[in-house]
Backbone as ProteinMPNN parsed JSONL, in Angstrom:
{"seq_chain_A": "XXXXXXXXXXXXXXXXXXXXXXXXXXXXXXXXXXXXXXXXXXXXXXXXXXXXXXXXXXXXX", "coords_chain_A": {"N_chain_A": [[1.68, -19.053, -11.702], [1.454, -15.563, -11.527], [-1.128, -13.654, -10.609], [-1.528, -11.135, -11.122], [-1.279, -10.438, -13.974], [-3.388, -10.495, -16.565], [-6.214, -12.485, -18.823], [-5.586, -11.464, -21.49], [-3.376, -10.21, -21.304], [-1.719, -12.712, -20.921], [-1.611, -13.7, -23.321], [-0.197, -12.282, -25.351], [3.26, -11.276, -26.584], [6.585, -10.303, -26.002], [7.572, -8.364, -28.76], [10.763, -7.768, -29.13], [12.428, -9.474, -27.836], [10.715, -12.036, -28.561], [9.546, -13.743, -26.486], [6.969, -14.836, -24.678], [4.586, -13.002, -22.527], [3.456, -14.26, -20.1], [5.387, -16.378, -19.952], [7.53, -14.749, -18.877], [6.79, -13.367, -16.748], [6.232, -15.652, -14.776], [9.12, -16.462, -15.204], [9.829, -14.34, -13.531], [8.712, -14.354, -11.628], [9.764, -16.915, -10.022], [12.602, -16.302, -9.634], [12.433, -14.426, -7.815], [11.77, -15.648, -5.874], [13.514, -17.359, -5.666], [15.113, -15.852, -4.553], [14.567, -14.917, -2.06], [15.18, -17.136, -0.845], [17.29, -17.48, -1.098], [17.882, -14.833, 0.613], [16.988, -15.391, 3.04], [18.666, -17.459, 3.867], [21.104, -16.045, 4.174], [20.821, -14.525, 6.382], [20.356, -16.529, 8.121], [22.796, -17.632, 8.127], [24.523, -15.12, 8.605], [23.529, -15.299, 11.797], [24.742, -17.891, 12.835], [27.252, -17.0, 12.09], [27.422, -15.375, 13.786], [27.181, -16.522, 16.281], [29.449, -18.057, 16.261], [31.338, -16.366, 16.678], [31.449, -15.525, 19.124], [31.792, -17.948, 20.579], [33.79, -18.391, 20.53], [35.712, -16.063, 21.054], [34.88, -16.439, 24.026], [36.532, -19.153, 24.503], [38.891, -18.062, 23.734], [39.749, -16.617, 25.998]], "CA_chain_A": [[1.684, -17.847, -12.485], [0.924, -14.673, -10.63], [-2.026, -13.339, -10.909], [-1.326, -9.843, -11.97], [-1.694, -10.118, -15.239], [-4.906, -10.404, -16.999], [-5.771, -13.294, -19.777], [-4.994, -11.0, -22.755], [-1.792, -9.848, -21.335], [-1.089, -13.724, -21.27], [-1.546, -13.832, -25.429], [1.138, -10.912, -26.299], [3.977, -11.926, -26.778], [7.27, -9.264, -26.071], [8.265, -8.23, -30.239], [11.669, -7.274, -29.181], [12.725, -11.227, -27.549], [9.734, -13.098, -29.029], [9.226, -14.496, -25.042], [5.391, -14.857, -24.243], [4.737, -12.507, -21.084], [3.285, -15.135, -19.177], [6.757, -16.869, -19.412], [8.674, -14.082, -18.389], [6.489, -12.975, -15.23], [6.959, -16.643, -14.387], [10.214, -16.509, -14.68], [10.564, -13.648, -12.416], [8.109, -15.041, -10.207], [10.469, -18.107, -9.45], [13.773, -15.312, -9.312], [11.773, -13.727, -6.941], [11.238, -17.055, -4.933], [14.776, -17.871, -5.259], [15.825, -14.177, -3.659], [13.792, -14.957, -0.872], [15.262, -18.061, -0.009], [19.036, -16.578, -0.603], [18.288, -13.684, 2.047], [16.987, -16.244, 4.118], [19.689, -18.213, 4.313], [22.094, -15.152, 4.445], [20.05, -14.018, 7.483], [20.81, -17.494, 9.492], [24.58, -17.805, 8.078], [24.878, -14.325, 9.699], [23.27, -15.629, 12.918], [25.677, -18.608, 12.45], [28.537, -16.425, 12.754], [27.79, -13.834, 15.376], [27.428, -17.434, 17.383], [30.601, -18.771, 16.605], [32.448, -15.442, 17.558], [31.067, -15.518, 20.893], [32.261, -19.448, 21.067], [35.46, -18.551, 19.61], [35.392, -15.083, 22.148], [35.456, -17.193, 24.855], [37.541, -20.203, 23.81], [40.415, -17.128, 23.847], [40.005, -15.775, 27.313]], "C_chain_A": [[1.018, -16.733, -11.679], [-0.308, -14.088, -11.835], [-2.471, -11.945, -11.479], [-1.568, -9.826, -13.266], [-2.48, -10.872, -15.793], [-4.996, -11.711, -18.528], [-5.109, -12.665, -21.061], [-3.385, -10.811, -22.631], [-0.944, -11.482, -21.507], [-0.564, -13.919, -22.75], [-0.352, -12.952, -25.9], [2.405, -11.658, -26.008], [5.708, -10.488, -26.946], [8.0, -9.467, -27.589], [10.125, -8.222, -29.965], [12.814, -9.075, -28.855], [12.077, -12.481, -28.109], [9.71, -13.856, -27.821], [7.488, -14.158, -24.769], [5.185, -14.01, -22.965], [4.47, -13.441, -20.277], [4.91, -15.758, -18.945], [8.044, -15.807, -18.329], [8.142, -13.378, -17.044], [6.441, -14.515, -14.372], [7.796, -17.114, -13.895], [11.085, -15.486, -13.496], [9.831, -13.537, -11.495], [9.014, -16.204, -9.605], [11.585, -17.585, -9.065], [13.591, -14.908, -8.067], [12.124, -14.539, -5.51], [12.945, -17.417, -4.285], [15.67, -16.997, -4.19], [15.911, -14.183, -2.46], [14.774, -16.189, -0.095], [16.712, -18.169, 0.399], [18.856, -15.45, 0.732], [18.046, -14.45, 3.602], [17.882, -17.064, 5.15], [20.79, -17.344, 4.615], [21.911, -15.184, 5.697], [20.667, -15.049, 8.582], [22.114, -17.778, 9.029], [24.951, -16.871, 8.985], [24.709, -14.455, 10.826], [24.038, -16.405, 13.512], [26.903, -17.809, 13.116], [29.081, -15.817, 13.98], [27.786, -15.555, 17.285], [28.845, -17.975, 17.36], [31.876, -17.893, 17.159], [32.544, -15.007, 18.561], [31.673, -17.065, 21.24], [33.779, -18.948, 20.928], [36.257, -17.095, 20.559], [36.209, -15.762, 23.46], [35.734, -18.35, 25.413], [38.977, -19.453, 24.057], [40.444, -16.571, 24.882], [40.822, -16.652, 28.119]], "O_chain_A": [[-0.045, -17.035, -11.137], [-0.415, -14.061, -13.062], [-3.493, -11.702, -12.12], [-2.273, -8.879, -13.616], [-2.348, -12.073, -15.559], [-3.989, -11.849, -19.222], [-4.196, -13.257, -21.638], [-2.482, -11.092, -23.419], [0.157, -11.572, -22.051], [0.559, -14.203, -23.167], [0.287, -13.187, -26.926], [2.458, -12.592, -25.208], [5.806, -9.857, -27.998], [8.797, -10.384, -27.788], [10.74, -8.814, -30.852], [13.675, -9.551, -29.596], [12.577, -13.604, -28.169], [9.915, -15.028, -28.14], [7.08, -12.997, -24.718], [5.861, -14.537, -22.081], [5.394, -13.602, -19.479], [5.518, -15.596, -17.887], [8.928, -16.061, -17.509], [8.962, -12.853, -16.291], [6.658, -14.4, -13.166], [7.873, -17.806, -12.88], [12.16, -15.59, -12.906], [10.053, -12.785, -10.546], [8.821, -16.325, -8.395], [12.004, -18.151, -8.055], [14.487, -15.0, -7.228], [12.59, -14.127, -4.448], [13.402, -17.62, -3.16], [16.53, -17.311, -3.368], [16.814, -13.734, -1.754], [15.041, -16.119, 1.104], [17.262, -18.591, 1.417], [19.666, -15.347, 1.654], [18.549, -14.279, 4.713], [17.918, -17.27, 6.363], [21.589, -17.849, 5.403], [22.73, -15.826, 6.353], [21.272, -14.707, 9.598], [22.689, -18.393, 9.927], [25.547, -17.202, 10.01], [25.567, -13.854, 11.473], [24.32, -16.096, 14.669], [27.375, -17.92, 14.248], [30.085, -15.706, 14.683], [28.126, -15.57, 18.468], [29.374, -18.322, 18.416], [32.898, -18.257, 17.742], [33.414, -14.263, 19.013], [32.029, -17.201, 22.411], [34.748, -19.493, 21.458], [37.476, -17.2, 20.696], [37.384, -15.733, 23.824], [35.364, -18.68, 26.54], [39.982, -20.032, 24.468], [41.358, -15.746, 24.898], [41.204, -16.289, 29.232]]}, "name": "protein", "num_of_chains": 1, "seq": "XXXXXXXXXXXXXXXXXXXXXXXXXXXXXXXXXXXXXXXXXXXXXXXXXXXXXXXXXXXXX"}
């Protein structure tokens, strides 16, 4: 649970969803997590590629 928010803010509870805040900075603490580990992997797919179009480059010469 990140630490941003304070014990009281744990107790409230959003009126409009009835979701506890703690749950929902939780849950977009783990979104967060997941984001990270998608750009990550984007990052070396793209690396991935720019290698195989240099194999594939010159493979066609």
């Amino acid at each position: 649970m990140p630490s941003r928010l304070n014990k009281k803010s744990y107790n409230l509870v959003d009126s409009e969803i009835g979701i506890p805040l703690y749950r929902i900075s939780s849950d977009i603490y783990l979104v967060d997590q997941d984001l990270d580990d998608i750009e990550d992997e984007n990052k070396q797919l793209k690396q991935e590629n720019k290698t195989l179009l240099k194999v594939v480059g010159q493979l066609t010469r």
